[in-house]
Kinemage of the C-alpha trace (Angstrom):
@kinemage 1
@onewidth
@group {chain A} dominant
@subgroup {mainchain}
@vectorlist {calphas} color= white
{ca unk a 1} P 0.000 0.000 0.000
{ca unk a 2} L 2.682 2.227 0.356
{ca unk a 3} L 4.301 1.942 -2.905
{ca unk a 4} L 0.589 2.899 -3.973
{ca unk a 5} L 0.371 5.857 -2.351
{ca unk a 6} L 4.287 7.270 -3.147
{ca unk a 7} L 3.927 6.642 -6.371
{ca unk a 8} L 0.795 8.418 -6.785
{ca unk a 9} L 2.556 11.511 -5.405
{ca unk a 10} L 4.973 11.297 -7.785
{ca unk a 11} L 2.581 11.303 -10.566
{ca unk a 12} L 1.742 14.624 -10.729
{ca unk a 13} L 5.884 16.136 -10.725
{ca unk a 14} L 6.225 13.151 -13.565
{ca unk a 15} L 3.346 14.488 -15.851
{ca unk a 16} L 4.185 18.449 -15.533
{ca unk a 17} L 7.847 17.507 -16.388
{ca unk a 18} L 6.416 15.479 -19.209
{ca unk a 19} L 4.313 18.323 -20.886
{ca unk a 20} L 6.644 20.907 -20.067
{ca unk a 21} L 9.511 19.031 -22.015
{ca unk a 22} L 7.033 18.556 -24.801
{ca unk a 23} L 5.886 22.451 -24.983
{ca unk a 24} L 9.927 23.344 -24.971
{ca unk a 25} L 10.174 21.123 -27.835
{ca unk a 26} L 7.253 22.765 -29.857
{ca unk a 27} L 8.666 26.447 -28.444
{ca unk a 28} L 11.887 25.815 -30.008
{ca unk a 29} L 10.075 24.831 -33.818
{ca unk a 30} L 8.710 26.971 -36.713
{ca unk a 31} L 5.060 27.552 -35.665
{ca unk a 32} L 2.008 27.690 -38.136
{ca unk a 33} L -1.741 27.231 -36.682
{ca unk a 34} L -1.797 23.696 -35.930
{ca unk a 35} L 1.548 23.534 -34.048
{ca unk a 36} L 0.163 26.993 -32.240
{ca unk a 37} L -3.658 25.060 -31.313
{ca unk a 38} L -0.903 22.175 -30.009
{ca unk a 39} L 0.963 24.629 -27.637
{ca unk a 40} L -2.302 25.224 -26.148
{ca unk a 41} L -3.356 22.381 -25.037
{ca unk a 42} L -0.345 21.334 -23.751
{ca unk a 43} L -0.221 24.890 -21.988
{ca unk a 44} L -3.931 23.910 -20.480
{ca unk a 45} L -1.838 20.470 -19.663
{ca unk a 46} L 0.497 22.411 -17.650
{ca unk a 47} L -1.803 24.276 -15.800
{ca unk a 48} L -3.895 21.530 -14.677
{ca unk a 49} L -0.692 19.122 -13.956
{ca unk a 50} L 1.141 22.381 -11.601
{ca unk a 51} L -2.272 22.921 -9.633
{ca unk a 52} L -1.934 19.283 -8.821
{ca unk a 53} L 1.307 19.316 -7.349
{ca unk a 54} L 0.657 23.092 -5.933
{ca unk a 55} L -2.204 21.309 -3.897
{ca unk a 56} L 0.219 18.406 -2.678
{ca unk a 57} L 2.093 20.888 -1.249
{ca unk a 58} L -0.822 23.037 0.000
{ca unk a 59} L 0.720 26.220 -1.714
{ca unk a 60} L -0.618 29.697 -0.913
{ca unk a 61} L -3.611 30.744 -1.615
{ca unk a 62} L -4.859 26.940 -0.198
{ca unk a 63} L -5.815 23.882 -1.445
{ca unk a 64} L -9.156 24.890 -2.295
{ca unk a 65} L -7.766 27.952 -4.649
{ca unk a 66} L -5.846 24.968 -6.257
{ca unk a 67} L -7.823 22.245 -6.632
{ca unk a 68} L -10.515 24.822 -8.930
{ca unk a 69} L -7.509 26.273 -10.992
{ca unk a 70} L -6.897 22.417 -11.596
{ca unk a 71} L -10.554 22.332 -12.510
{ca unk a 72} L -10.499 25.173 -15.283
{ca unk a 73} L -7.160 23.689 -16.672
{ca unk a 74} L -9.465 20.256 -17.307
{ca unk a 75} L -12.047 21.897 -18.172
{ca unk a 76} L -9.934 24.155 -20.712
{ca unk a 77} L -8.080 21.293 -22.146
{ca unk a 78} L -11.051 19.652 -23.275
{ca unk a 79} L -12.388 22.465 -25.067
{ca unk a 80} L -9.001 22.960 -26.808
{ca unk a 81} L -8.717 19.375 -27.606
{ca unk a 82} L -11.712 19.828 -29.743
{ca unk a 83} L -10.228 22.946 -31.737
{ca unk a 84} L -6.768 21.030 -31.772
{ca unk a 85} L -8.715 18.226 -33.866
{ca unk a 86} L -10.931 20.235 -35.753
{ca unk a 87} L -7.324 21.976 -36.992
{ca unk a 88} L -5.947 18.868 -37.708
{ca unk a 89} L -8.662 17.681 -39.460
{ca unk a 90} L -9.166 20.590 -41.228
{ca unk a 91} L -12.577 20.349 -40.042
{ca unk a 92} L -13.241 23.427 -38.160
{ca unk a 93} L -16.545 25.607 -38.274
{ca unk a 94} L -16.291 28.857 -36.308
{ca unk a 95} L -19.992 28.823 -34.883
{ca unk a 96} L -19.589 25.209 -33.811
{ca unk a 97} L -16.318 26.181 -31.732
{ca unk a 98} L -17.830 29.678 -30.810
{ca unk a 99} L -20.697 27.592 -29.170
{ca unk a 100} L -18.701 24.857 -27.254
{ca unk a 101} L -16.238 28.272 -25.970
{ca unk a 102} L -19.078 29.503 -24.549
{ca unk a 103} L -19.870 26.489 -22.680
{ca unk a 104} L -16.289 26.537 -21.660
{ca unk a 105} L -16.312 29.795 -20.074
{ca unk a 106} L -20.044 29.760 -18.418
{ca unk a 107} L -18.776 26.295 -16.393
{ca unk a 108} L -15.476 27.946 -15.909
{ca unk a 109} L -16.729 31.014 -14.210
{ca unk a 110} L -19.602 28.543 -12.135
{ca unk a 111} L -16.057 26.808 -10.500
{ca unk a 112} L -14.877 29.949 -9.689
{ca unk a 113} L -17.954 30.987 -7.663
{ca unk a 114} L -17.615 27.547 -6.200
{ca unk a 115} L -20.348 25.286 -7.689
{ca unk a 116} L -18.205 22.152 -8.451
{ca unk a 117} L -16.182 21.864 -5.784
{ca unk a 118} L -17.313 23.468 -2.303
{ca unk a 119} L -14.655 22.560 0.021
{ca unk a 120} L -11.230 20.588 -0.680
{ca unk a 121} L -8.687 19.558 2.039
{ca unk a 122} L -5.292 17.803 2.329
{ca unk a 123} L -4.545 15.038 4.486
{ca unk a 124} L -0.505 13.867 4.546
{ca unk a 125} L 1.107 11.559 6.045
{ca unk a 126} L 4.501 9.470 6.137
{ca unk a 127} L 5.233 6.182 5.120
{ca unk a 128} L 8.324 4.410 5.458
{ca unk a 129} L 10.331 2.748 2.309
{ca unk a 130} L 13.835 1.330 1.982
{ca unk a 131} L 14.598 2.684 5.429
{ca unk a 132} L 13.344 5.993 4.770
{ca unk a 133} L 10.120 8.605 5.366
{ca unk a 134} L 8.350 9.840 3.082
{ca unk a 135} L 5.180 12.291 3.082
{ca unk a 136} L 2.469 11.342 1.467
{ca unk a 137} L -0.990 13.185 0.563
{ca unk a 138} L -4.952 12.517 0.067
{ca unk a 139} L -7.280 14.466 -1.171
{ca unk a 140} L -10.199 14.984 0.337
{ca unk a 141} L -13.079 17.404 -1.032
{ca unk a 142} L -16.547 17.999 -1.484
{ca unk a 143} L -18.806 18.675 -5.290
{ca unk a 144} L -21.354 20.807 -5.612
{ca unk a 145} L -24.488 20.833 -7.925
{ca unk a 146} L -22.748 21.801 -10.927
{ca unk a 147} L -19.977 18.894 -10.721
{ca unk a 148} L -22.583 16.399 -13.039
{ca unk a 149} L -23.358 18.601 -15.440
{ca unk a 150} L -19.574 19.950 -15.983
{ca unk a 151} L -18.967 16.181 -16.814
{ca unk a 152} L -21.572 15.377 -19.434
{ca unk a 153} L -20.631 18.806 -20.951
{ca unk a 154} L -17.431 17.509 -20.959
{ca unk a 155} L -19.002 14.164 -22.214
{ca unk a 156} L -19.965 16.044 -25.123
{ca unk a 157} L -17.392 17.839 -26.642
{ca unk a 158} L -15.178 14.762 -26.389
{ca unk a 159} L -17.665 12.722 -28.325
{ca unk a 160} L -17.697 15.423 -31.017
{ca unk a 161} L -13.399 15.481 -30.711
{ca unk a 162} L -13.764 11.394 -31.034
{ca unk a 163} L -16.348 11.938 -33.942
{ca unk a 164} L -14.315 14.020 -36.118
{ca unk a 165} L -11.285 12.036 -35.062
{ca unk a 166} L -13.092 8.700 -36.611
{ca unk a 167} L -14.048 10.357 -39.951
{ca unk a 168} L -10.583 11.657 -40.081
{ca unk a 169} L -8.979 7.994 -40.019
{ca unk a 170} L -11.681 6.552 -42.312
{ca unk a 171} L -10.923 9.429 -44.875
{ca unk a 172} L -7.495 8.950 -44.572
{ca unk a 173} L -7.512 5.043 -44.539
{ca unk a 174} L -3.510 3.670 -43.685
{ca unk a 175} L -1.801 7.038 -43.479
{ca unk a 176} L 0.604 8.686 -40.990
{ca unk a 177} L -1.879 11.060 -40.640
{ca unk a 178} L -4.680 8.531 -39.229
{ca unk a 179} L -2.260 6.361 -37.001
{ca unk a 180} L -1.583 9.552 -34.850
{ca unk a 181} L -4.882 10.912 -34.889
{ca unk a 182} L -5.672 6.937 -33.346
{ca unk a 183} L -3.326 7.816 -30.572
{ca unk a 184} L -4.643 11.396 -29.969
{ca unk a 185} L -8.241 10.021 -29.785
{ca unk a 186} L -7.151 7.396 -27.489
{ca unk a 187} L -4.961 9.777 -25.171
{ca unk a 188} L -8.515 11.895 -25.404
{ca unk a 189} L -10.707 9.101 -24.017
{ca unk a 190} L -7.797 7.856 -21.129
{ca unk a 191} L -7.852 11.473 -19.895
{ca unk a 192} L -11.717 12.022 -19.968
{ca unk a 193} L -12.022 8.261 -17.901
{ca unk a 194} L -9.321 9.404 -15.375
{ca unk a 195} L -11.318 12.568 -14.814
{ca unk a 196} L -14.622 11.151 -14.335
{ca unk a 197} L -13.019 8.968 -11.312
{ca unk a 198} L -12.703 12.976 -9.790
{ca unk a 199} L -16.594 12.029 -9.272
{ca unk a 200} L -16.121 8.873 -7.118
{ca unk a 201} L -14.202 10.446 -3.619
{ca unk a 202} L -12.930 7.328 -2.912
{ca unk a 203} L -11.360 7.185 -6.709
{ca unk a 204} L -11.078 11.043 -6.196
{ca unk a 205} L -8.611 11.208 -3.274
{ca unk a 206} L -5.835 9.994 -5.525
{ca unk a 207} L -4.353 11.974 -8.869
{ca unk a 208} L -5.702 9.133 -11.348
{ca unk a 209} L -6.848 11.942 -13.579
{ca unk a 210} L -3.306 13.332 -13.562
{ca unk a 211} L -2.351 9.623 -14.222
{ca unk a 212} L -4.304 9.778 -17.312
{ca unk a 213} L -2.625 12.723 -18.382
{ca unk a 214} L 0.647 11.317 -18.079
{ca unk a 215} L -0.369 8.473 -20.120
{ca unk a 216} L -1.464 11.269 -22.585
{ca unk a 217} L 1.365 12.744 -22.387
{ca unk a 218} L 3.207 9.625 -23.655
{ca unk a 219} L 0.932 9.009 -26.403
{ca unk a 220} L 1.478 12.520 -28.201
{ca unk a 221} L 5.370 12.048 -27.788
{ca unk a 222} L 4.852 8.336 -29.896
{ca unk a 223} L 2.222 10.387 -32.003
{ca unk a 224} L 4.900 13.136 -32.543
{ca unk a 225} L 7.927 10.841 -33.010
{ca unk a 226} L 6.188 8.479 -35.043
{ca unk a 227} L 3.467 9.630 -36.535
{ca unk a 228} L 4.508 13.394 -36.980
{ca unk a 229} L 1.499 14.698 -35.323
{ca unk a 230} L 3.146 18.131 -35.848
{ca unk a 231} L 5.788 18.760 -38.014
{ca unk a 232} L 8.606 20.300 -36.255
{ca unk a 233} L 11.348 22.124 -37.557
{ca unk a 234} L 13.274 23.994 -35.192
{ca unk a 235} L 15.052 27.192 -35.069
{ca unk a 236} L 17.756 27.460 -32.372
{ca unk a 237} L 18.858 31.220 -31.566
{ca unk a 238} L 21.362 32.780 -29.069
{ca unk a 239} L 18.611 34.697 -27.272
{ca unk a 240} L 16.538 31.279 -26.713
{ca unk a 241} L 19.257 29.460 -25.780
{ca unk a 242} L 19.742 32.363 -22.960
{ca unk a 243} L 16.503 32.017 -22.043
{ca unk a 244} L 15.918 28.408 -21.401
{ca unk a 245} L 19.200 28.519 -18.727
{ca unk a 246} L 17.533 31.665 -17.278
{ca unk a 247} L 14.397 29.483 -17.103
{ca unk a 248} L 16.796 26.487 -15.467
{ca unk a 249} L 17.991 28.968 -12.619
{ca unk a 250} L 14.682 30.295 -11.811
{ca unk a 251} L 13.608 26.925 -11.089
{ca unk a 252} L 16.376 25.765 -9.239
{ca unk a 253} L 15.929 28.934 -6.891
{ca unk a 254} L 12.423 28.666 -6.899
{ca unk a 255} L 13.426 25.134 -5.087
{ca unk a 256} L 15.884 26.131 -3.229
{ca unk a 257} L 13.319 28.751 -1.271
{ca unk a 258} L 10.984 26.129 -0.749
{ca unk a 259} L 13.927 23.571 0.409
{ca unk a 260} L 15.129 26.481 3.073
């Protein structure tokens, strides 16, 4: 049981290290729409993976600040999934996507006035491996009325990202093209199961939904690799090169604060 619970602490760190490596990659390529539509899901990705471990840690503002950031970075990447896809399928209607934004930003602003989640806590406590402690963390909170119906809206646009998916691969039969889009749909369903555990407290307590993403994660890089999702060709300069070890210090002080 212990192994259980460390390594579902761990999950959150691994999948916002994951994203963030992929978005540096895709920051450091040529960018046209598509690859820009990529960079923002994976930016929603982000968010939602850092309120995770911001909550582990019970950073300032509180958990409860936290846990419905987390919430609009799901709820976010789910819309942006769908405009991601309708890119890449060159399938995208500007009603259609004004329509599901809308959605996107009416249940956004009812979890900021605190209709899905009402009250969220943190419970940690130590376990013992290999002859050393280790704190570990639950989550324990409370939905409100809205929490159902944020989750068969969610329902819905991913059945519409799924549906275009499908007619994508059968238009496009055996190409490269269709065996990514396969592993973006799939990522797409493992992330939308991992979130609906969030409605089960018992499930809820532990990051599965930031599991899920993880396993996302690892899909798009096979998707990318593989399959050239995106087409990257990047463009190295001085001034980035600058930036990304101003980037590394940051972080390492950042840490070094919270280590002190």
């Amino acid at each position: 049981m212990a192994y259980l619970e460390l390594f579902f602490t761990v999950i959150p760190i691994i999948a916002l290290c994951s994203y963030s490596i992929l978005l540096l990659f895709i920051c450091i390529s040529q960018k046209d729409r598509l690859i820009r539509s990529f960079m923002l899901v994976l930016t929603a990705m982000i968010l939602w993976t850092a309120s995770a471990v911001f909550m582990s840690i019970e950073l300032y503002p509180g958990v409860l600040f936290w846990d419905r950031i987390m919430i609009v970075g799901m709820i976010t990447v789910t819309f942006l999934l769908y405009y991601f896809v309708s890119i890449f399928t060159n399938t995208y209607n500007i009603y259609r996507a004004a329509l599901w934004g809308l959605g996107t930003i009416l249940f956004i602003v009812l979890n900021l006035l605190g209709y899905i989640v009402t009250d969220a806590s943190v419970i940690s406590h130590t376990v013992t491996l290999w002859g050393r402690q280790f704190d570990v963390v639950k989550f324990h909170y409370s939905l409100g009325l809205m929490a159902a119906p944020l989750y068969l809206y969610a329902l819905a646009i991913i059945i519409s990202t799924l549906l275009k998916a499908r007619r994508s691969v059968n238009a496009k039969n055996d190409s490269p093209a269709s065996g990514s889009i396969i592993l973006v749909s799939n990522g797409i369903t493992v992330v939308f199961i991992g979130t609906l555990c969030n409605l089960i407290p018992v499930l809820g307590q532990y990051p599965i939904d930031i599991l899920a993403c993880f396993i996302n994660s690892f899909m798009l890089f096979i998707a990318i690799y593989k399959f050239r999702l995106v087409e990257l060709r990047f463009m190295i300069t001085r001034g980035l090169v600058y930036s990304f070890f101003i980037a590394m210090l940051t972080v390492a002080y950042i840490f070094s604060v919270f280590f002190i």
